[in-house]
N, C-alpha and C positions, 0 to 999 in steps of 0.2 A: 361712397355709398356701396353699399353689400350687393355682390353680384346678381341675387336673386331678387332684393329691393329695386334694383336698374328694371330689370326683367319684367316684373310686375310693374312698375311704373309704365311702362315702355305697350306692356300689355293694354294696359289700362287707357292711355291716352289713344292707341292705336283703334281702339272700342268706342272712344267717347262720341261719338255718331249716332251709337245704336241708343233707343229711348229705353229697351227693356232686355236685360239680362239677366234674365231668371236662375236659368240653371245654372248662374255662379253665386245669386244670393237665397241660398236654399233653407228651405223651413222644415226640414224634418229630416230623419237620420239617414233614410236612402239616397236623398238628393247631396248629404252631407258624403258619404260615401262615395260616390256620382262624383262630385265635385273634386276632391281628393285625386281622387283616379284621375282625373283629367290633367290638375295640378302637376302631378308626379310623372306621367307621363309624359306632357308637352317639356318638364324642366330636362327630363334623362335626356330628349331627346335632342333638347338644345345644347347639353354636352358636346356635341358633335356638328352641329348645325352651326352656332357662334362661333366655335374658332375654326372653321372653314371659312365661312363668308371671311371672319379677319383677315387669313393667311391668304385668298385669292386677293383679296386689297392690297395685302404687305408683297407679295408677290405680283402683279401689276405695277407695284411702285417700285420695287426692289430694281425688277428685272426690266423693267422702261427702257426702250433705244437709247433714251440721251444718259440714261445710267453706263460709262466706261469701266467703271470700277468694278462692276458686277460680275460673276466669275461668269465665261462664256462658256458651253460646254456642249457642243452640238452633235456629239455621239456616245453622250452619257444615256444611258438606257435600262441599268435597275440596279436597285439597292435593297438591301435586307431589312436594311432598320424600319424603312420607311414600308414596306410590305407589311412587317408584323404589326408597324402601327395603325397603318392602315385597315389591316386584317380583325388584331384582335380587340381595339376599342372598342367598333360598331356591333361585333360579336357578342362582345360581355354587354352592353348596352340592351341588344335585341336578345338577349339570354333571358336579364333584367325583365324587360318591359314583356315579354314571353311569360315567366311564373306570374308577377304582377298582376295580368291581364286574364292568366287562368284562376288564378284564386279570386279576386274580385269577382268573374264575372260566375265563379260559383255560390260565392256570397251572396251577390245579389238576384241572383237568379226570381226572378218574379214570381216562378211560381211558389214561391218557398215562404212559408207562412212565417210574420217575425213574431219573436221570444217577447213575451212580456204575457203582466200576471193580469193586465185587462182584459176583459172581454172584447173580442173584435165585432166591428160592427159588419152586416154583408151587404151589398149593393148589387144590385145587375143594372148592365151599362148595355144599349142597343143604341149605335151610328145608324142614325137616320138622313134622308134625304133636307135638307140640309143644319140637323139638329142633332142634342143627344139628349136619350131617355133614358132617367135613371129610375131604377126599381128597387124599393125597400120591402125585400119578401120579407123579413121578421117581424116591420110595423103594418105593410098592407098599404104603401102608399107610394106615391111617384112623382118625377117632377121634369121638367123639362127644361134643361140647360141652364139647370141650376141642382150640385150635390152638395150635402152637409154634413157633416160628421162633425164629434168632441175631438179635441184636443189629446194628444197623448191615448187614442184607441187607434187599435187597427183597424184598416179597412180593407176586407177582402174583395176584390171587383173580381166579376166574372161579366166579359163583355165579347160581345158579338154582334151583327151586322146583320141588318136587312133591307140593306141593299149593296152597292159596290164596296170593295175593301178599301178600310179606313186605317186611321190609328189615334188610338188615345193615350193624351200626355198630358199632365201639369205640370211644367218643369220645374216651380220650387219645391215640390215633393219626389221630381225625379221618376226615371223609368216610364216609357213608355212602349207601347204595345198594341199588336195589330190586331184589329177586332172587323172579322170576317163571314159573310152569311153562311147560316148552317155549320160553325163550327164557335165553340168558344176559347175565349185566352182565359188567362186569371194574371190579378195585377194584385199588388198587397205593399200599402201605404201607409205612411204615419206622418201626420202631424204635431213637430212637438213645440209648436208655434203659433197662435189664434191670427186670423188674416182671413183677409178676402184674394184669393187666389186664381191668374187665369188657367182657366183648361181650354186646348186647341184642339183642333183637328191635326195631325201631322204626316196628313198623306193626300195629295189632291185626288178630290170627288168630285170634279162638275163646277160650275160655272157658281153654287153660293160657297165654292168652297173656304174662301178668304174670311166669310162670315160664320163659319161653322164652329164657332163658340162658348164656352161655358164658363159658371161663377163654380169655384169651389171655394165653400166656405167651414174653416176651422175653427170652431168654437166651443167656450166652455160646456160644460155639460148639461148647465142651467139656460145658456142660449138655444142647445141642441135641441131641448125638449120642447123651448117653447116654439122653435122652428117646427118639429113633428105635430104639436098643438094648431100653429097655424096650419101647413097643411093639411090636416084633418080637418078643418073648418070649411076648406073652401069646399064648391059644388063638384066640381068636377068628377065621374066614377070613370075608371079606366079599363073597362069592358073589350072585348074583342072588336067590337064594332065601332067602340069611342078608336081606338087603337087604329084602324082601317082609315081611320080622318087624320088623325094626328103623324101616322106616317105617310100623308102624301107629301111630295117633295114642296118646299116652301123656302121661304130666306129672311133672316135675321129677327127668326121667332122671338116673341117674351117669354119669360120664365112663364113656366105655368105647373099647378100642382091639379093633384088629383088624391083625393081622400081615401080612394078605397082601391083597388087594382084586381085585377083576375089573377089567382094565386098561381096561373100557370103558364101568365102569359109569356115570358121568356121562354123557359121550355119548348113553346109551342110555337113560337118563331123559329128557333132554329129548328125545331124538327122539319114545321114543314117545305125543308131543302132536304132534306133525306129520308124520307118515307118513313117518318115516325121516329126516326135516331137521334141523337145528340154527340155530336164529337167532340171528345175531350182534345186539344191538338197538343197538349206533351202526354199524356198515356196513352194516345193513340187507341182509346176505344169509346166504345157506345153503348149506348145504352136506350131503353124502347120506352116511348112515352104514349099512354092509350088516355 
């Protein structure tokens, strides 16, 4: 069996415990990415990891008391060869895994919008006490721990917190990112796979934190719509004062939609942590919202 087949076998059995492994069975090109990087990294690094644990084994048995045979050498103290190999493997290896890790992670740098001739869809995301709200400023509508988007579009999130710092993650879409009161991230996602998909919390809040979950769901375009359809049907209006109920702290809420939204109410969450400001947190500026 091929060295890297051992490996992955080896990986795999070592995991069989865990019931959900997301971030290694990824549905869209970022988490594809994501994946990769992890792949190529842990193998380089095993380069050097495997045949050390071998050599201290073979070395233990080589060099054993009842081994007579074995050359005794008790004021032996350095060697050249064994220096530069010691030296410059790990080198070239951490050289490696050094460019690797700077390109990748400018590639996927989150805030960086991805290439395609779709239209993206926008979303604002607000970690709530112990829920998430999502915000459809282009349709006017909202939903509660539950987001949707077509298949094969991008989706720009801009998320932030109003209350203690969180992080949002789905990790078979990959990249996650910390969403903070009075400041926003941006996250930018594609699905190029239909699924019902979990999104977590990935940063403890508080005592529902365990329960602080969502559905994301990727679907056609004909599903998208009639999802936007139904929540437009239901009662709910998501006014500042509906808003004032729906963030008090609670635990293991139902999805809930809302048909219509105040067209400013993100904005106005994070403003008001800054006297009117909105902080972008990679441009590092503001901007006044009246």
């Amino acid at each position: 069996m091929p060295l890297g087949a051992a490996l992955t076998t080896m990986l795999a059995t070592c995991l069989s415990g865990c019931s959900e492994l997301d971030v290694l069975d990824p549905k869209g090109s970022v988490g594809a990415a994501e994946k990769t990087l992890i792949g190529t990294a842990t193998f380089t690094m095993l380069i050097v990891v495997v045949p050390v644990i071998l050599m201290t084994l073979w070395f233990a048995w080589r060099y054993r008391a009842s081994n007579r045979r074995a050359t005794y050498a008790p004021k032996w103290a350095h060697s050249t060869a064994i220096e530069v190999v010691i030296w410059t493997v790990p080198s070239i290896i951490i050289l490696c895994l050094g460019i690797l890790t700077w390109n990748t992670t400018h590639d996927l740098d989150p805030y960086k919008p991805l290439k395609s001739s779709v239209k993206p869809i926008n979303v604002e995301v607000v970690a709530l006490d112990w829920k998430w709200l999502f915000i459809y400023p282009d349709l006017g509508i909202a939903s509660v721990n539950q987001v949707a988007f077509p298949v094969g579009t991008p989706v720009n999130f801009r998320i932030t917190s109003d209350s203690v710092m969180n992080s949002f993650f789905i990790p078979r879409l990959g990249s996650q990112i910390y969403a903070m009161a009075g400041m926003q991230t941006r996250l930018h996602l594609i699905a190029d796979h239909a699924g019902d998909f979990a999104g977590v919390s990935a940063n403890f809040s508080g005592k529902g934190f365990s329960d602080m979950k969502f559905r994301a769901l990727a679907q056609s375009p004909q599903q998208f719509d009639a999802w936007v359809q139904n929540v437009k049907a239901s009662p709910g209006r998501l006014d500042m004062n509906e808003y004032n109920t729906v963030s008090q702290p609670s635990e293991k809420d139902p999805v809930q939609y809302f048909a219509s939204v105040d067209p400013k109410l993100f904005h106005n969450i994070i403003a008001k942590y800054n006297n009117g400001h909105v902080l972008d947190l990679q441009n590092e500026n503001c901007s006044t919202t009246r």
